[in-house]
C-alpha positions in Angstrom: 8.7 -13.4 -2.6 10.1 -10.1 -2.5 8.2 -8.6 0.3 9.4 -12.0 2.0 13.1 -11.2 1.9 12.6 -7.8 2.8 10.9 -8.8 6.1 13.7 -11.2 6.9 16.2 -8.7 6.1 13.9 -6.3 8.4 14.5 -8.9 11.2 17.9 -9.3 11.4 18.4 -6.1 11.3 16.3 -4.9 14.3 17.5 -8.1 16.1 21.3 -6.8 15.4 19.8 -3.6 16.2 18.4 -4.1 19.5 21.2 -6.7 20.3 23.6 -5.9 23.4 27.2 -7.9 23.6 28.5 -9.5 27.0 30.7 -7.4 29.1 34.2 -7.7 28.2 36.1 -10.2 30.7 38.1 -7.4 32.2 34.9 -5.8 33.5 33.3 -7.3 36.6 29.7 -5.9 37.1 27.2 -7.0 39.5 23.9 -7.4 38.6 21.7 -3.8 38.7 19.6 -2.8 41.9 16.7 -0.1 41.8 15.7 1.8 44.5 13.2 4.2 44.9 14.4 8.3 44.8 13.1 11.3 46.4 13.7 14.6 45.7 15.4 15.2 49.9 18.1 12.4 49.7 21.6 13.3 49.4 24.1 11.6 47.4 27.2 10.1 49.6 30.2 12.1 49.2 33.0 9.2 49.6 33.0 5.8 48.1 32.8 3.8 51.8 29.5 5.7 52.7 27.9 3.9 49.2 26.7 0.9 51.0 25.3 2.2 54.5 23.4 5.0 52.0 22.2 2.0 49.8 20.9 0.8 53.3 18.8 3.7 53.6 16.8 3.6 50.9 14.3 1.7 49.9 14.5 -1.3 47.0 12.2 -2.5 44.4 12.4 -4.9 42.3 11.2 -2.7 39.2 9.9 0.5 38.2 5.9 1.8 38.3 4.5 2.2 35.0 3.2 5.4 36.3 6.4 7.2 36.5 8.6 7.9 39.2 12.1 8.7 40.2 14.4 5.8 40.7 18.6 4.9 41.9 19.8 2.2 39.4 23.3 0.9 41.3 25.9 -1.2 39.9 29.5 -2.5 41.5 32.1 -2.6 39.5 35.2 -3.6 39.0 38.3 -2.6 36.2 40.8 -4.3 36.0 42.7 -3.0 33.0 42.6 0.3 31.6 40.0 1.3 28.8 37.5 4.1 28.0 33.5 3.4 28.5 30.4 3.8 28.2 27.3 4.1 30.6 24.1 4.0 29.1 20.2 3.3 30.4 18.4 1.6 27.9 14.4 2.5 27.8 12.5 4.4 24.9 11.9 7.1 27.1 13.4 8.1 30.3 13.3 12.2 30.7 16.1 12.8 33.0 19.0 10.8 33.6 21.9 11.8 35.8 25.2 9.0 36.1 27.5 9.4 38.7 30.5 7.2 38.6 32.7 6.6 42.1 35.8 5.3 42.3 37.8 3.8 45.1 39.8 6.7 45.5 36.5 8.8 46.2 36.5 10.5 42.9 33.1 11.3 41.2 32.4 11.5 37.6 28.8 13.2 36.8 27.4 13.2 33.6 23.3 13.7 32.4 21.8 12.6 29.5 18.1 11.6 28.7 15.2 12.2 26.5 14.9 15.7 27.8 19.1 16.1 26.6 21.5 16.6 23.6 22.3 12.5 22.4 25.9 12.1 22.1 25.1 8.6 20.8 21.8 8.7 18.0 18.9 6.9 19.1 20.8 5.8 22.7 21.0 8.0 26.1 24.9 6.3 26.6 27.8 9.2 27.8 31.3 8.5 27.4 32.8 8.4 30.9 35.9 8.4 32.2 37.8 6.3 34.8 40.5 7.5 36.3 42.1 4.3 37.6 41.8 0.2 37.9 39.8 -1.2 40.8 36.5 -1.1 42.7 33.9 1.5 41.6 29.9 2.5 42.0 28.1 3.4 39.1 24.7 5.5 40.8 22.3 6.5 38.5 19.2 8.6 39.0 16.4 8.2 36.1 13.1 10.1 36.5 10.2 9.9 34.2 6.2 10.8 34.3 6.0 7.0 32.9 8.1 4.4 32.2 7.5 2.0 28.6 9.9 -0.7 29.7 11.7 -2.1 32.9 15.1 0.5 32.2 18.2 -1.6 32.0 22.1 0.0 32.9 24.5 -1.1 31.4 28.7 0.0 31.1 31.4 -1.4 28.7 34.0 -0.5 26.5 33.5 2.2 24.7 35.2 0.9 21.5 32.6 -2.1 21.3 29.3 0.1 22.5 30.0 2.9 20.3 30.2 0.6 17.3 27.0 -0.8 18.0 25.6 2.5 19.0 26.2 3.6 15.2 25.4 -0.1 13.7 21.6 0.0 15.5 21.5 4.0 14.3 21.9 2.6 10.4 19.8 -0.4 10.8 16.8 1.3 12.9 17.3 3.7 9.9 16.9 1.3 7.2 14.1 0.0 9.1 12.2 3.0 9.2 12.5 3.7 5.9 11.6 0.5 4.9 8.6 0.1 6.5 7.4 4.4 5.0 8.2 3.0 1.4 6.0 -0.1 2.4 3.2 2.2 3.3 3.5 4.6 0.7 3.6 1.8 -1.6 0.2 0.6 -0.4 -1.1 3.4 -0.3 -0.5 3.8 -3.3 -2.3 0.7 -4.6 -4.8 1.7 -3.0 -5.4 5.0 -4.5 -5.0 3.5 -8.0 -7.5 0.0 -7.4 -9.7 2.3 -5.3 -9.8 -0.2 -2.4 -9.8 0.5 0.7 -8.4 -2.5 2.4 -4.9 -1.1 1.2 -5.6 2.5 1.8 -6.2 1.1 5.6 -3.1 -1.5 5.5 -1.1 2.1 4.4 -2.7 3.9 7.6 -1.7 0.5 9.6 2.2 1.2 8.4 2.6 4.2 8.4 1.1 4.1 12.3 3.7 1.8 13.1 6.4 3.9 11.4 5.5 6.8 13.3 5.4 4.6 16.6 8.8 3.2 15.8 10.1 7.0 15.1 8.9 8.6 18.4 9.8 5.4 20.1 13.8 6.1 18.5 13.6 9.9 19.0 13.4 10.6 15.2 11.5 14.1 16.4 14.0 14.8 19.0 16.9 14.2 17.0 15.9 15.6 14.0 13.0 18.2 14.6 14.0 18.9 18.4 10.7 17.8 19.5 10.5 16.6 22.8 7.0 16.4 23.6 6.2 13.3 26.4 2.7 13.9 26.2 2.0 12.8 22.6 4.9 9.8 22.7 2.7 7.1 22.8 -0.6 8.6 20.8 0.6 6.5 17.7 0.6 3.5 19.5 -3.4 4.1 19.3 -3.6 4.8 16.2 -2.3 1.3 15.4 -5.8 -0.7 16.7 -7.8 2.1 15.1 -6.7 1.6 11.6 -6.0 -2.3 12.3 -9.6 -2.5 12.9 -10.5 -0.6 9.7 -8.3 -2.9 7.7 -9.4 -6.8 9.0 -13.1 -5.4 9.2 -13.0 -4.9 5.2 -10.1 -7.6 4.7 -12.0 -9.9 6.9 -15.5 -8.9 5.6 -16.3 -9.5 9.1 -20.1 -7.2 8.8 -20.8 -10.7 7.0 -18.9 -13.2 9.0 -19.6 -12.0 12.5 -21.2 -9.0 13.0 -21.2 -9.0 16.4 -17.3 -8.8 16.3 -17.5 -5.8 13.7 -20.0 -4.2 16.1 -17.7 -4.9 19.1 -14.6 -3.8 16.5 -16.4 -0.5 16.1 -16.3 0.3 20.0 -13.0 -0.5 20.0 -11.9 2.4 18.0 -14.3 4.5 19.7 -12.8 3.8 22.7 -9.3 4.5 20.8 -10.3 7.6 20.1 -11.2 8.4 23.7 -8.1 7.4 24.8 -5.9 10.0 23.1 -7.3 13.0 25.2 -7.0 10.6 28.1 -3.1 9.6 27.7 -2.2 13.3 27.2 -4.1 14.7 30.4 -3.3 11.8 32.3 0.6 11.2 31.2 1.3 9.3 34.2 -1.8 6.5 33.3 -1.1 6.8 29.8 0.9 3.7 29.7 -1.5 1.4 31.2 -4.0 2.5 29.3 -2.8 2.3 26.1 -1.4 -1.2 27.3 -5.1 -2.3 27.9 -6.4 -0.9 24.4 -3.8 -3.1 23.2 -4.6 -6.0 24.9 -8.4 -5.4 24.2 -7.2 -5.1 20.1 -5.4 -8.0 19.8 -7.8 -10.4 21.7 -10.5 -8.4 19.1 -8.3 -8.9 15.9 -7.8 -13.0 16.8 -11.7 -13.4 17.4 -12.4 -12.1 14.3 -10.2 -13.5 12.5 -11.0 -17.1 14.2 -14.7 -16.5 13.5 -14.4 -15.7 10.0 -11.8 -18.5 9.8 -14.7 -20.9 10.7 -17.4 -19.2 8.6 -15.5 -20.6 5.8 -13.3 -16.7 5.0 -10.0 -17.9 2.6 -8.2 -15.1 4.0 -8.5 -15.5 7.9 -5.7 -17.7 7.9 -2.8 -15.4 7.0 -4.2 -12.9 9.3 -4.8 -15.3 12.1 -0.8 -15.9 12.1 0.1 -12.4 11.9 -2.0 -11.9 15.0 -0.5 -14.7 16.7 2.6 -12.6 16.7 1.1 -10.0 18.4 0.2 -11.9 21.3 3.5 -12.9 22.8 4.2 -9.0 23.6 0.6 -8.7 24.4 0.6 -11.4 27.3 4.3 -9.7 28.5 2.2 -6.5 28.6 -0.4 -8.5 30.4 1.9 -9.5 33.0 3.5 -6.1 33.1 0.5 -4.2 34.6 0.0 -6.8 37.5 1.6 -4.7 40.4 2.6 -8.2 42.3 4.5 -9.0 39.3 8.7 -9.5 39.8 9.8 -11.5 37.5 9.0 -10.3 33.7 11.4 -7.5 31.8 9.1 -5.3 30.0 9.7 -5.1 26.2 6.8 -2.9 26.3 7.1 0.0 22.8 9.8 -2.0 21.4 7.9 -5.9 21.9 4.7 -4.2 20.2 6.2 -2.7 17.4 8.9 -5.5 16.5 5.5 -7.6 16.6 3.4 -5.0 14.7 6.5 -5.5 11.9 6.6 -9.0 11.8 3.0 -9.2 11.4 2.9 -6.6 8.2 4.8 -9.9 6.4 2.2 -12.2 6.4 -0.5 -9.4 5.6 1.6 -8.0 2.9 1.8 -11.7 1.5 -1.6 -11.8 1.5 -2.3 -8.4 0.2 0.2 -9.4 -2.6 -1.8 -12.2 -3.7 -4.8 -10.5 -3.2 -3.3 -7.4 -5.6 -2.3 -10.1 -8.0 -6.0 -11.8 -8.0 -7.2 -8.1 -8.7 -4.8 -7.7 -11.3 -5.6 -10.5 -12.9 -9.1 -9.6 -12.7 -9.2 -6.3 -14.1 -7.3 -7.9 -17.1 -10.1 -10.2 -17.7 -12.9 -7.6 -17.5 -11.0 -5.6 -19.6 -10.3 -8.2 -22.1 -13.8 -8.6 -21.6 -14.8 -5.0 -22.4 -12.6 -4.7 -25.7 -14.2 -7.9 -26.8 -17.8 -7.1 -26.4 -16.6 -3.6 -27.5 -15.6 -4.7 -30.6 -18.4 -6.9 -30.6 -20.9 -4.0 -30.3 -19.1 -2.7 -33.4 -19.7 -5.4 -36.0 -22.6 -6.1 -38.2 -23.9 -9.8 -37.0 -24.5 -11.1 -40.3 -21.7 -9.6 -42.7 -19.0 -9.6 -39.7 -18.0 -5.9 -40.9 -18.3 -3.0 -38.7 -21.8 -1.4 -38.0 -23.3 2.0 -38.4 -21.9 2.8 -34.6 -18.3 2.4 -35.4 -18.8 4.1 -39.1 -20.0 7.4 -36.6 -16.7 6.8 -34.3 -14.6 7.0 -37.6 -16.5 10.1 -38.9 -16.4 12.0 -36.1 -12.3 11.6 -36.3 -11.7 12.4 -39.8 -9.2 15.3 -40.1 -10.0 18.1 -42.8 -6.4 19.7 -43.7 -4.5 19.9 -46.5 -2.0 16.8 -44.9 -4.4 14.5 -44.3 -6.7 12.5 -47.4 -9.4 10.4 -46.9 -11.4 9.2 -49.7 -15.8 7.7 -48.5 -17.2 5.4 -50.8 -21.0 5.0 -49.9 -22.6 2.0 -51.6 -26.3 0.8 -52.1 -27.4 -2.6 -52.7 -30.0 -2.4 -55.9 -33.8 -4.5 -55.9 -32.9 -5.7 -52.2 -36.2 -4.8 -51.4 -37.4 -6.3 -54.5 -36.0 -9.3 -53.7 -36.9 -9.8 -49.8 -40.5 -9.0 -51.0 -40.1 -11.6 -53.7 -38.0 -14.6 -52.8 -37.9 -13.8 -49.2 -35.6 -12.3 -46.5 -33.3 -15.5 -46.9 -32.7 -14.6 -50.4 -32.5 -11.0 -49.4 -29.4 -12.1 -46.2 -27.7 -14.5 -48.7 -27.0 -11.1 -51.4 -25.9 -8.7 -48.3 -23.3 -11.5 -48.0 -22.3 -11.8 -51.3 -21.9 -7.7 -51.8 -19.7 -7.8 -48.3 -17.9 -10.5 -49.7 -17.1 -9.7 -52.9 -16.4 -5.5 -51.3 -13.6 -7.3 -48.7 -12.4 -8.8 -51.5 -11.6 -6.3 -54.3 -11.2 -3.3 -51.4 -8.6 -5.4 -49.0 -6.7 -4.2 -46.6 -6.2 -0.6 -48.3 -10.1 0.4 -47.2 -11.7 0.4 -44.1 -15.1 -1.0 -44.5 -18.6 -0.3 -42.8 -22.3 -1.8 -43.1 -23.8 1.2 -41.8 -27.5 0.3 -43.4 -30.1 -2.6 -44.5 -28.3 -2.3 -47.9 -26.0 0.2 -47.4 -22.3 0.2 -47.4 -19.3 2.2 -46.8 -15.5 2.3 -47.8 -12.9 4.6 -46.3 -9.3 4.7 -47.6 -6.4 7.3 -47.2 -4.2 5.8 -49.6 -6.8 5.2 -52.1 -8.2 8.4 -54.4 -12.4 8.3 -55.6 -11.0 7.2 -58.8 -9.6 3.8 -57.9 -12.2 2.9 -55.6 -14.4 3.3 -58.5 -12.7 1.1 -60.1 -12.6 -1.3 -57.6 -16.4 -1.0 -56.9 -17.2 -1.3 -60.6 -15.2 -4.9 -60.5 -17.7 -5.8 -57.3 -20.6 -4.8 -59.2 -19.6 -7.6 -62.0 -18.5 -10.7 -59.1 -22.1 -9.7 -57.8 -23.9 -10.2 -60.9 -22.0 -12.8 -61.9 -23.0 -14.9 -58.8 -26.2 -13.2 -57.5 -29.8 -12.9 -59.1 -30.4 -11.0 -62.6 -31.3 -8.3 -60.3 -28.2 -7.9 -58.3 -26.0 -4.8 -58.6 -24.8 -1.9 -56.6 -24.7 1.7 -57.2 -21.7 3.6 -55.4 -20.5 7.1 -55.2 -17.3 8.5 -54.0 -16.1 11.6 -52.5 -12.7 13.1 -50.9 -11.8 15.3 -47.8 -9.6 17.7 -50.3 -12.9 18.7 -51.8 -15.0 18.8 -48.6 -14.6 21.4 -45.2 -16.8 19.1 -42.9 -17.9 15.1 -42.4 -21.6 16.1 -43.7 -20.3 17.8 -47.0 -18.0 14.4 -47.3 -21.0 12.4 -46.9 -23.8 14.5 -48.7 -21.7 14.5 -51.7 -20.7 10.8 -52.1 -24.5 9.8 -51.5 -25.5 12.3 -54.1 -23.0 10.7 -56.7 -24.3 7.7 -55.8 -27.5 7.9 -56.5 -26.8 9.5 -59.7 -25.5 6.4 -60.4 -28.7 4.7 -59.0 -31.5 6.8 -60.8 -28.9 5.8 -64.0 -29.0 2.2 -63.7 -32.7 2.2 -63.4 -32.9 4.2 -66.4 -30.9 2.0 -68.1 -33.0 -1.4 -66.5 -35.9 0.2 -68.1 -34.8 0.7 -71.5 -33.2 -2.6 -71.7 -37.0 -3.9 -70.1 -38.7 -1.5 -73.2 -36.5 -3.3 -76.4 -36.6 -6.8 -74.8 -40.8 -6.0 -75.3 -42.2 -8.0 -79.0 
């Protein structure tokens, strides 16, 4: 849930950020006209010649996408005294000149613009003057190789604009920093799972975040880099790695490979377009309007498809498209030319979406990270269980030969470090397989583990490392006491076992040893020492038992 509060923190904030107050009641403002500008005209000089010049030119009823030069006029009317602000709102407007005239023909010019110092971060507004109450024209000229949204001008106290100037700078701020930690974080995931369908989601944010920047002047406010050509380049890279990400999320190649086919075009043709939006600056909008469109209708296809193929996690994504489409039909309806009626919320609609969108993903790659981490704790409780599993004898339940080698091969030879090996041979098992059979033969490999785990206990690590062979390690133990020990085995197993049963064992220590094979050569040789002496021994005893 916590990706979940951070998205609805994320949209209150950008809707505080992006929100613009009423005019106060002591400022009457008509509504805004545009009208076309060319480089000849001549700005009136008095206030009385405003409306016959407004005559002479020629109105719209909104800017080209191509670009342009354009008059946004307002009337207004003060009618008690304050200090304001004019401002144009649009992500990027190049050139922006306000002149401000007031009934007693006095002219206030001030320029701002993407092209400008800010006075205000992320905001073209200028503090402006008025010199008295009453009637006045605000004129402004805005020209641009391409306009991103219908530009909107707007004046009012500077005490309430300024404050929401700084509020959106902090927010937008927040935002933006959200949404890098957000992709480094993926990114991250993906790096350590070694999946790619985060390593693409990462690519999908951290697109967006660099959208969002250029889109708020990041580079020109912090880097100076005012560079029109390349301002909408990152909006392309959002379908490319979109399409990477649902193609792998979605596994659409299974589902519907005719959509992955077509999904693969589409970021060819993504690819195209970035030559073609920075030769073409004035088209670029369009274009990258229609690669847009083309993405989205892409993204809910697939994502419908693979919903009907029976895909578990086409429905998440199929919402998260969803909010894509309102500002892709507003974008739809932006590029008819007949079209009057819709504002453009063209970077700003897409983005905001793009945001909104990352929450249900990010909920579904959360559960999906969850699933996997759940998953690699079962395979690797898995592992350790059949690792452990490989490493004990099946019939005695001790460990086997293979872990006796992983011990050995750790031992340390120093003066700090003891380690006593006990090796240990089970006597006449071969005797007794050949005799009473292999039965026989398993049930006395039990009895000598048994009666081994219990006179050794916890102090000695204990191996089956042969068909009758045993061994004991201990470092608290010295050769003598596991002798002992050994030698109280050797008398439960006769006790319990066959006249023949017995073991022979022979100790050795690291303090008398340089190497593992020294360690081992010399408790096998005391061993069978031992062995060749009980045999002796079996065969004297077998000599005066003879009439």
């Amino acid at each position: 849930m916590s990706a979940f509060r951070f998205f609805i923190s994320l949209a209150l904030t950008l809707y505080l950020a992006c929100y613009k107050p009423a005019i106060a009641a002591d400022l009457n403002a008509s509504s805004q006209q545009i009208y076309l500008a060319e480089d000849q005209q001549v700005l009136p000089h008095r206030y009385s010649d405003i409306p016959s010049w407004l005559n002479k030119l020629s109105q719209v009823d909104r800017v080209k996408l191509s670009g342009g030069s354009y008059w946004l006029v307002k009337k207004i009317n003060i009618s008690q005294p304050n200090q304001w602000i004019a401002s144009v709102d649009g992500p990027i407007i190049e050139n922006i000149d306000y002149y401000l005239y007031s009934e007693g023909n006095q002219m206030r010019h001030l320029s701002s613009g993407y092209l400008h110092p800010y006075e205000y971060l992320f905001s073209y507004a200028r503090h402006i003057d008025t010199p008295s109450l009453g009637g006045y024209w605000l004129i402004t000229r805005i020209s641009s190789q391409y306009y991103t949204e219908q530009p909107q001008l707007s004046f009012g106290h500077k005490s309430d604009l300024s404050q929401l100037y700084h509020w959106r700078a902090s927010v937008i701020t927040l935002c933006l920093g959200g949404l890098l930690i957000l992709a480094i974080y993926n990114g991250a995931v993906g790096l350590v799972q070694q999946d790619r369908v985060f390593a693409y989601f990462s690519g999908y944010l951290f697109s967006i975040t660099l959208a969002l920047a250029l889109v708020f002047h990041v580079a020109a406010h912090l880097l100076h880099l005012r560079i029109t050509q390349v301002h909408l380049l990152p909006v392309l890279l959002i379908p490319i790695f979109s399409v990477l990400f649902y193609c792998r999320f979605l596994s659409l190649q299974q589902y519907a490979p005719k959509l992955w086919l077509a999904s693969r075009y589409l970021i060819a043709l993504c690819l195209l377009s970035i030559p073609v939006a920075v030769i073409w600056v004035n088209w670029a909008v369009i274009l990258v309007y229609c690669v847009i469109l083309l993405w989205v209708v892409l993204a809910l296809s697939s994502a419908l498809q693979c919903w009907r193929q029976g895909s578990k996690q086409a429905q998440l994504f199929i919402l998260s498209t969803l909010l894509l489409l309102i500002p892709a039909l507003l974008l739809a309806m932006a590029v008819v030319p007949k079209n009057t009626t819709t504002l453009l919320a063209a970077d700003l609609s897409i983005l905001l979406s793009c945001i909104f969108s990352t929450l249900f993903m990010s909920l579904a790659l959360h559960y999906k990270f969850k699933r996997l981490t759940l998953e690699s704790l079962l395979v690797a409780k898995q592992l350790s269980e059949e690792r452990d599993a490989a490493r004990l004898d099946a019939l005695t339940g001790l460990k086997n030969r293979y872990a006796f080698n992983e011990y050995v091969s750790n031992i340390e030879f120093d003066e700090e470090h003891h380690t006593s090996l006990a090796l240990v041979d089970i006597d006449y098992l071969k005797s007794i397989n050949d005799h009473a059979g292999h039965q026989e033969g398993d049930k006395l490999i039990k009895l000598v583990a048994e009666a081994l785990n219990m006179v050794l206990s916890d102090q000695v690590k204990l191996y089956r490392i042969g068909g009758d062979e045993f061994a004991a390690f201990s470092d608290t133990l010295s050769c003598s006491e596991i002798d002992e020990k050994l030698a109280i085995a050797d008398k439960i197993i006769q006790l319990n076992g066959t006249a023949q049963s017995g073991i022979s064992f022979g100790s050795a220590s690291t303090d008398d040893c340089q190497d593992a094979e020294q360690l081992f050569y010399r408790a096998d040789m005391t061993m069978y020492q031992q062995k060749a002496q009980r045999k002796r021994k079996s065969k004297l005893v077998a000599l005066n038992q003879q009439p």
